[in-house]
N, C-alpha and C positions, 0 to 999 in steps of 0.2 A: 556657390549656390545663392542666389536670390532669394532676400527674404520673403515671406509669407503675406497673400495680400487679401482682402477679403471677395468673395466671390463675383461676379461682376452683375449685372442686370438687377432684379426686384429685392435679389437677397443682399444685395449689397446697399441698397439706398437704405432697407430698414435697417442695415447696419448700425454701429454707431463706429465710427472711423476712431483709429487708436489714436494716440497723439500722437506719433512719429511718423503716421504715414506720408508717403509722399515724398519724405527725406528720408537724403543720406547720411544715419546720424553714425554708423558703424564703418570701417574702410577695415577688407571686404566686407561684404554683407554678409549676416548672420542670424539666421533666423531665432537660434537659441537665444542669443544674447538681444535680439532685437525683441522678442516677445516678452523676456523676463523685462527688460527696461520698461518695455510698454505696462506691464503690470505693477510694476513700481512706482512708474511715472502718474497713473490713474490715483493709485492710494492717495496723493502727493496734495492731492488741491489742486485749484486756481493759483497760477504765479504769474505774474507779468514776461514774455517772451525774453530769451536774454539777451542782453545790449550785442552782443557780436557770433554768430553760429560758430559750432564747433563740431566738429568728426573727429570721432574716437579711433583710434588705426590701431590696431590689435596686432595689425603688421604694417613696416611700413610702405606708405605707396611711393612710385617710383618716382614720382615730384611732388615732394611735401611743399605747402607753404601757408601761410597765416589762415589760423580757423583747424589747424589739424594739432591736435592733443597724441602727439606716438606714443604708446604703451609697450615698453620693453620690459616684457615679464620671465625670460628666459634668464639662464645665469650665466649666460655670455659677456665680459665686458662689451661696453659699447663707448668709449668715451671718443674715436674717431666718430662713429655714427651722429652720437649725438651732437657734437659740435657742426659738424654738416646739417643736421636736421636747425638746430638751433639759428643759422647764419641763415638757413632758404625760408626764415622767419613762424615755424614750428614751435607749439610745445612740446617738451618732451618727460616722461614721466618712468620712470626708471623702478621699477618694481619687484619687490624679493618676498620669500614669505613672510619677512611682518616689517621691512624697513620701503619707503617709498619715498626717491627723490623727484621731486618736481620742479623743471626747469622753467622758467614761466617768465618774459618782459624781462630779461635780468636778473631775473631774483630767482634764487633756491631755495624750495621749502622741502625741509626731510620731518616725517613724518613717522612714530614708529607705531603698531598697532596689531590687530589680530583681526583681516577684514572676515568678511562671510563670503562662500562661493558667488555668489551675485554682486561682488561690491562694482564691477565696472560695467555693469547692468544699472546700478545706483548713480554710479558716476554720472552716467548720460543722463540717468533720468534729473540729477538736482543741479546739471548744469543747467537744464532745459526749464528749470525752473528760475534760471536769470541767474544764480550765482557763478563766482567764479570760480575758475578750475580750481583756486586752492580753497577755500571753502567750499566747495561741491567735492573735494577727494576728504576736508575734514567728516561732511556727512556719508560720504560714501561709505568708509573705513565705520563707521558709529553705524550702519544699516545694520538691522536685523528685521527677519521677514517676521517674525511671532507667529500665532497660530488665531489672535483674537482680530479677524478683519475688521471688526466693528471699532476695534480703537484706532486712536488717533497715531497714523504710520511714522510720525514725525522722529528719528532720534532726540530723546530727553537725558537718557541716560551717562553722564558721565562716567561711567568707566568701560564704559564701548569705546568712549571716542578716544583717537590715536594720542600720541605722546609726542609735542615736539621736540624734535633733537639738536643740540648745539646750543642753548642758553647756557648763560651762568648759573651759577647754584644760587637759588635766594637767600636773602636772608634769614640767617637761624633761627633767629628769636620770631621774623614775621611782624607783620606790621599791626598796630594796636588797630581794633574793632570803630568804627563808628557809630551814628543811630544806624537802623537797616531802613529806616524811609528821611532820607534828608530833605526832604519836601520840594518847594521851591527854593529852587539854585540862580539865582540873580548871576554874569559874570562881566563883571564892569573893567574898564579901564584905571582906577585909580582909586588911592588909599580913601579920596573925598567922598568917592563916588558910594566905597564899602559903608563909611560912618553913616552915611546918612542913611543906607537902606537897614541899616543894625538896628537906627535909631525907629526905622516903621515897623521894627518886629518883626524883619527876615530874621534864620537863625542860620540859613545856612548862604556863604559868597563864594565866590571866588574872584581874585585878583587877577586879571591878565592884561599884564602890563610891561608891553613889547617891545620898548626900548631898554636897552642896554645903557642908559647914562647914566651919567653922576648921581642923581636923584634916585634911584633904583632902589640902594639899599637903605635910603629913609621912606620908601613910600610903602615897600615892603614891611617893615618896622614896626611904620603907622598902623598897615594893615591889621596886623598881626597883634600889637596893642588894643587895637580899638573890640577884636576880638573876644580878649581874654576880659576886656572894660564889661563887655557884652557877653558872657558867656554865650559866647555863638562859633558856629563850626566855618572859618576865613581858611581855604587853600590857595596856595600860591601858584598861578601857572608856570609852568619852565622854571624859574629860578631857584633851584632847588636849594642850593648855597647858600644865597641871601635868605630864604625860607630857613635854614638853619641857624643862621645867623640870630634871626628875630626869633626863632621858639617858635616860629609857627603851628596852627594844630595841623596843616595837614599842607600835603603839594600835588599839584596835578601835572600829568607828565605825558606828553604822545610817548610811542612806541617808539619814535626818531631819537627819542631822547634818554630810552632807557641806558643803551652799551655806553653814555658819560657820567650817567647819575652815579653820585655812590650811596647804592640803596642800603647796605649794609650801615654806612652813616647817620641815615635819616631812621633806620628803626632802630636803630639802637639811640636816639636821641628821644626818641615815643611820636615823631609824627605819624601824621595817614597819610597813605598815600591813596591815590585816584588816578587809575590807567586809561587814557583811551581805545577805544577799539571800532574795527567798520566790519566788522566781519565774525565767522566763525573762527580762523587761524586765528587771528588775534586777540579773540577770547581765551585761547588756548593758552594763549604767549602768555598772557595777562594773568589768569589764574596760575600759571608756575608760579609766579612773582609772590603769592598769596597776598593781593593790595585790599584795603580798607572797601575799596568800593570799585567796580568799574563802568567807564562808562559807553554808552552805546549809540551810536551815530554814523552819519547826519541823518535824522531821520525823514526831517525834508526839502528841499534845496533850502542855501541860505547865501547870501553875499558876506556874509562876519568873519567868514574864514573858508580858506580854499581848503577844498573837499576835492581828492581825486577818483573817489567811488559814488558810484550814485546810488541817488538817497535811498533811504532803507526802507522806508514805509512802516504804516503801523505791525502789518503780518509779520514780518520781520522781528520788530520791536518785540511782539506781543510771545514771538520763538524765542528768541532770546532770554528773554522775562522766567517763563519756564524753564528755559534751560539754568540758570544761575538761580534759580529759588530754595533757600536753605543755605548756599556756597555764598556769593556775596551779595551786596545790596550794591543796585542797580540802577541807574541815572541815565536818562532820553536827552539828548542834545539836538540840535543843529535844525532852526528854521521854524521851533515851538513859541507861540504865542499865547493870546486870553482867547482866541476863535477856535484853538484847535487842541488846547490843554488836556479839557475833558476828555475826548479821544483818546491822546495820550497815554492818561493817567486808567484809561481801562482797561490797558494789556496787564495792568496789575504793577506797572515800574514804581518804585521806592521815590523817586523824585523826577524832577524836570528842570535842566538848566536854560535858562532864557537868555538874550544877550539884548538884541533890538527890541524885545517887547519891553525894556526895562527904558533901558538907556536914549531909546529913540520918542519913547512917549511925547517928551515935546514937539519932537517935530510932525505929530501926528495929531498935535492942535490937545493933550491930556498934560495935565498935571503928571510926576514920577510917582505920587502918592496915588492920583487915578490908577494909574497903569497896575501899581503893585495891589492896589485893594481889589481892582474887578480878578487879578491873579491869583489873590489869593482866596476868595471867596466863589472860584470858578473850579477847585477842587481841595476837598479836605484829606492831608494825607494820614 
């Protein structure tokens, strides 16, 4: 059956056209599932289109290939299936009543939760809202319809949203607390670069400093010293080691880098730690971990570092913020300046870590004292 379309000639212009019209966002088509999405999708906002279309196949069609998400929700194995779906360049998403594996670019994400009747009605509607399948099955599984249309449809609530499966077990004790607004987050190349910005009354750096040589674990050291000289909050990027080594307060770590860390090591020595994350899964990932602080990025293009997700934007920023308000304190990364701080800093985020607006100031004809006084005086945390 063909989904549902709106009448054709004078009733339909006064129409207002649903979002999904026109597309094929379901394989077959479904009127039930098409109409509940459309109603989901409306509550949703304005979102920027997503970077690549996708069709939800509820069954699969007889030539799957890239842009199709297959939903195997029966309790049949499928693992000949999917590996055929998978190779003719398909995702595949494999669904039981409360465990979901999502086969996606190489990567497996299992997922475990308690969705709502509507959640692949959700699906469609928060991939069409630009995220990606595995953050749009995070929000999916976290939908709930309520009864109060007038509030904001958004999932807020952590303990809707699903549980991922397969990490390690964190650490016992948990990693000590920091401030919950670390303000301005400077993150420089080098032990010289932290001192001096200690010395302008930043309190909060970090160190990221991306060679592996000799020099390493004295520059780390330095960091780390100049810190405790300063009672000020100095995290180490990557090196977690050396970060132990020096007594550092705190280490900042991607998500690349958690399955080598020994994080059991570093809380039980009393550092913070600081997780990255681009998304909603890896907020997930991140809060198992319970870290001092996570952070939330890129929020908008930056050349400092390669970024394989694109940028997040403030809406994004601004969900996020909510979603971690009470749970941790929360840090905007990637592409923040003095022209775009304030924006920022009004989704409500705890801090803002800078990199080029700090470090690049000279070559932008300013003083590093310029750059950090209009930064700091362009938002009070």
């Amino acid at each position: 059956m063909s989904a549902s379309r709106p009448a054709s000639g004078a009733a339909a212009t006064a129409a207002v056209s649903p979002p999904f019209y026109g597309r094929e966002i379901f394989y077959p088509p479904a009127d039930e599932l098409l109409e509940a999405a459309e109603r989901i999708r409306l509550r949703l906002g304005d979102w920027p289109a997503p970077r690549a279309p996708w069709r939800i196949c509820v069954a699969p069609p007889a030539q799957p290939g890239p842009g199709d998400l297959i939903v195997a929700a029966d309790a049949c194995p499928h693992e000949a299936d999917t590996a055929r779906w998978l190779a003719a360049g398909a995702a595949v998403l494999d669904a039981t009543a409360r465990t979901m594996s999502l086969h996606l670019g190489g990567a497996l994400y299992v997922l475990e939760g308690a969705p709502c009747d509507d959640w692949i009605a959700a699906l469609a509607a928060f991939v069409d809202c630009g995220f990606a399948p595995h953050d749009a099955l995070c929000l999916a599984l976290a939908w709930r319809e309520g009864d109060d249309r007038s509030a904001d449809a958004w999932p807020y609530d952590l303990s809707h949203f699903p549980r991922v499966l397969g990490l390690p077990d964190p650490p016992a004790q948990g990693f000590p607390a920091c401030a919950p607004r670390l303000g301005l987050y400077p993150v420089v190349p080098t032990a010289q670069w932290v001192e001096r910005l200690l010395a302008l009354g930043v309190t909060t750096v970090q160190l990221r400093h991306k060679q592996t040589d000799a020099a390493l674990q004295a520059e780390v050291g330095r960091a780390a010293a100049a810190g405790r000289a300063h009672g000020a909050q100095v995290f180490i990027n990557d090196h977690w080691r050396a970060a132990l080594d020096a007594n550092a307060y705190g280490v900042h770590l991607g998500q690349e880098d958690l399955p080598s860390a020994d994080l059991n090591a570093l809380a039980q020595a009393g550092l913070r730690l600081g997780l990255s994350t681009h998304g909603y899964y890896e907020i997930l990932v991140a809060l198992h971990f319970r870290p001092s602080y996570i952070a939330l990025g890129a929020i908008f293009p930056t050349n400092t570092k390669t970024v394989t997700t694109a940028p997040q934007g403030l809406a994004r920023l601004a969900r996020y913020v909510r979603l971690l308000e009470g749970v941790a304190p929360s840090v905007a990364i990637g592409g923040i300046d003095a022209a775009n701080l304030r924006a920022v800093a009004s989704t409500g985020v705890g801090s803002a870590a800078v990199v080029s607006a700090v470090t690049g100031a000279e070559q932008r004809g300013e003083t590093v004292e310029q750059a950090v006084q209009a930064l700091q005086e362009a938002v009070t945390w």
